[in-house]
N, C-alpha and C positions, 0 to 999 in steps of 0.2 A: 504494500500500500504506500505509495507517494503520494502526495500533498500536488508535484506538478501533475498528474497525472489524471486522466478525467475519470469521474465515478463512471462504471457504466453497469449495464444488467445482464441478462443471463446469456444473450446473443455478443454481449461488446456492445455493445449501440454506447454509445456514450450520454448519461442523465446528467440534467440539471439538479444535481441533487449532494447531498452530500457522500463521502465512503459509506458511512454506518448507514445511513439510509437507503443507499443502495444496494446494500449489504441483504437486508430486511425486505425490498423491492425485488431482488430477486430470490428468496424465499419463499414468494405470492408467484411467484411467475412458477415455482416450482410444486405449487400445494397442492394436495389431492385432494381436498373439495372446496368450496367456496368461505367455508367459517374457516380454517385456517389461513386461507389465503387474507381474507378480511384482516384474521390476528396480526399478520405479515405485515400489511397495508396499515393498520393503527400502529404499529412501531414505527414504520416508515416515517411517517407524519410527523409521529412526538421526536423523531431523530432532524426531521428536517423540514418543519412549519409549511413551507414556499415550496415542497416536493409537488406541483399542481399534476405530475404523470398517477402519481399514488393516490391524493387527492380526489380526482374522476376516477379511479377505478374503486376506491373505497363508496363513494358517492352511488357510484352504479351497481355496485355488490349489493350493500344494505338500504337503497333508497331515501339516501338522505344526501344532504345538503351542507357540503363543508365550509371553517371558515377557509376566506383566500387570499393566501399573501402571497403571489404570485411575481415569479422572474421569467426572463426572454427563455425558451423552451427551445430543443433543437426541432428541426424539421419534423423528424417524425414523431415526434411526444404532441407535437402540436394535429398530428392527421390524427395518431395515437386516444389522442383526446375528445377529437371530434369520432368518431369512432363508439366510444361509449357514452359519453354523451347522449348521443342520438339512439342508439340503443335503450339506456337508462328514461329516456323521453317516453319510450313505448314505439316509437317508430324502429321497428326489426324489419323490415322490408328495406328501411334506405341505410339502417347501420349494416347491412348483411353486403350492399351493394357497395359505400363505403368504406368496409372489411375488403372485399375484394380485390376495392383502390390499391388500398394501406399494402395487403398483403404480396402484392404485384412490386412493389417496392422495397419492402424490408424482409420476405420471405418466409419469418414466423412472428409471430405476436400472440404467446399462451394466451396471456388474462386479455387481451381484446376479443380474441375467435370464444374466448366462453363465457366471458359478460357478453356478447352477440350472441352465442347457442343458446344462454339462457332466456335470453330476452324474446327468442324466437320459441320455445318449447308452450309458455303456457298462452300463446297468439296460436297457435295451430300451424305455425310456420316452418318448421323440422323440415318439407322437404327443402326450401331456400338455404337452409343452414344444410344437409345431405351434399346439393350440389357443391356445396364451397368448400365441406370437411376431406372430398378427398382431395384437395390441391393440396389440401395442407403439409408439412414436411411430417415426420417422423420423431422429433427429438421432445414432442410433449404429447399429453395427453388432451386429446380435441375436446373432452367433456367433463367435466365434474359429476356426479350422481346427483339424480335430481334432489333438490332440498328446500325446505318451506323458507 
């Protein structure tokens, strides 16, 4: 760990975020169902306030609404964003479309492709999320087990 060196997460992507936080942010990227990944995401946070990538994925995990102390975000944290966001909205048809963008670009994104699965399962929308899970790469798991 260096200090010059940029945080980044589970692919290399480089975060606007701190080490420790990033640390934690890729522990969410690695969770195998959604309440740990959350757990992941609330350390993330309390490690680094202004983490706004951790932020929207915590927001769109548990349906709420975080505070936001927000800094300039790299490219993709910011597609990243808009991603679940729009998911999290209830609109799964334009995050699933959005997901496609993203994914066309960065190659995998765990916690986006299943805050998007989620958000499409209890919409009736599985098979839009079907067509998209098999582009996906191999180095995570495409779904969490369903959970209330």
């Amino acid at each position: 760990m260096n200090d010059l060196e940029p945080a980044v997460e589970d692919h290399g992507r480089a975060v606007t975020a701190s080490w420790r936080a990033a640390t934690w942010y890729r522990q969410a990227q690695r969770a195998i169902d959604r309440c740990r990944a959350a757990a992941a995401l609330r350390h993330a946070v309390e490690a680094d306030p202004a983490f706004e990538l951790a932020l929207a994925d915590l927001d769109a995990i548990t349906g709420t609404s975080g505070q936001r102390h927000s800094r300039r975000q790299m490219n993709w944290e910011r597609h990243h964003i808009e991603v679940v966001r729009t998911a999290a909205s209830g609109n799964g048809k334009r995050a699933a479309d959005l997901l496609r963008e993203h994914l066309a670009a960065v190659g995998c994104d765990p916690l986006a492709s299943r805050i998007v699965a989620q958000a499409l399962q209890p919409a009736g929308m599985d098979d839009d999320f079907e067509d998209l899970a098999v582009q996906l790469p191999d180095c995570h798991p495409t779904r969490w087990p369903s959970s209330p």
